[in-house]
N, C-alpha and C positions, 0 to 999 in steps of 0.2 A: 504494500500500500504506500503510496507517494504522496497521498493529499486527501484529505476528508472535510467535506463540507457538510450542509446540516442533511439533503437528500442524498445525495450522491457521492462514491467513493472515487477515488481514478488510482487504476492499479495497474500494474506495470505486468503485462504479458506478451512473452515473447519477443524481447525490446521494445514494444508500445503502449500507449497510456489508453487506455480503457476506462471510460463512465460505466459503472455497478453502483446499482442501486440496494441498498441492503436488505433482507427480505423480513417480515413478520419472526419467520422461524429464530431468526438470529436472536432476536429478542430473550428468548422465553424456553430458548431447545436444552437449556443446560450449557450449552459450551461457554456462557459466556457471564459471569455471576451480576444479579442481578441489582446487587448495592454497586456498582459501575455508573456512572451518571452517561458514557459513551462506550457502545458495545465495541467498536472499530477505533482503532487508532495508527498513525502512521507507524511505517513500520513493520506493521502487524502483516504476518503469511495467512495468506487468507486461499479460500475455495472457490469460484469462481463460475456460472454458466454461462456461457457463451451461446447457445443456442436460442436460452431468453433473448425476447427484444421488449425492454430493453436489458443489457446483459443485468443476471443477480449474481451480489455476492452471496454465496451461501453460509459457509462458515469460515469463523478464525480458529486457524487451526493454534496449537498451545503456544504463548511467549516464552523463549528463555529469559526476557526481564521486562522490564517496564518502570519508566516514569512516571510517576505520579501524583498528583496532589488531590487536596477536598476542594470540591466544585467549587463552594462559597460558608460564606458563615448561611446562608438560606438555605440550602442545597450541600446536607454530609456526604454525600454518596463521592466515591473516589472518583476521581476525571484521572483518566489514562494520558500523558500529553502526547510519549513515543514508547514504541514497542522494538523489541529487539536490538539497544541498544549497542550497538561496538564501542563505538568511544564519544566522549562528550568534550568539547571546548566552551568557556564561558568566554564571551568576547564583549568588551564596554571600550564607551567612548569616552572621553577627557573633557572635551567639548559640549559640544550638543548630541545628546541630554548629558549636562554631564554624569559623572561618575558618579556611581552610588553601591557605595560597600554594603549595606544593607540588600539590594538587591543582587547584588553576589552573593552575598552568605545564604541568604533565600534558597538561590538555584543550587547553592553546592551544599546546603542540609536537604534539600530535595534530593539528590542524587547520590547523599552518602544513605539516606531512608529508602531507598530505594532496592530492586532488587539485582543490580550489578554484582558481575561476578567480583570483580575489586572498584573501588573508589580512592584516591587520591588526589588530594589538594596541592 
């Protein structure tokens, strides 16, 4: 998965990007728990029919990790941000906006809470 909007996934098959729309089942089938605030996240190795028109994604098959935080103080349920992470760089400007240490520590307590095989600062 390369990009998830709020209908539509665009997944990378074959070397090309494909609109999959994600189905009911995905919701509610078990694969996918349902305190998640977003079933699908970038990332994420998913299942694919191509015969629908228009094409569905079926299912997400398992993460070996995942980023995450809680949707909102409104909304507990976990937001997935990326799936399948390899490696993470935090990158800030000095400028505009400037730099803001708080917002780094943010993403890099996210990412040590997270389920990575190793984390380092």
């Amino acid at each position: 998965m390369v990009r998830t909007d709020a209908k539509v996934c665009h997944v990378l098959v074959d070397g090309r990007v494909v609109q999959a729309a994600p189905r009911g089942t995905l919701y509610g089938d078990g694969t996918v728990r349902l305190e998640q605030k977003n079933p699908v996240a970038v990332g994420d190795d998913v299942e694919v029919d191509l015969a629908s028109s228009p094409a569905s994604l079926d299912r997400v098959l398992p993460r070996k990790n995942q980023l995450s935080r809680i949707a909102s103080s409104h909304d507990r349920r976990e937001q997935v941000l990326a799936a399948n992470v390899d490696q993470m760089v935090v990158v800030g400007s000095l400028a505009k906006p400037g730099f803001s240490s708080n917002r780094t520590d943010r993403i890099l307590a996210a990412a040590g809470g997270s389920t990575f095989p190793s984390c380092s600062s």
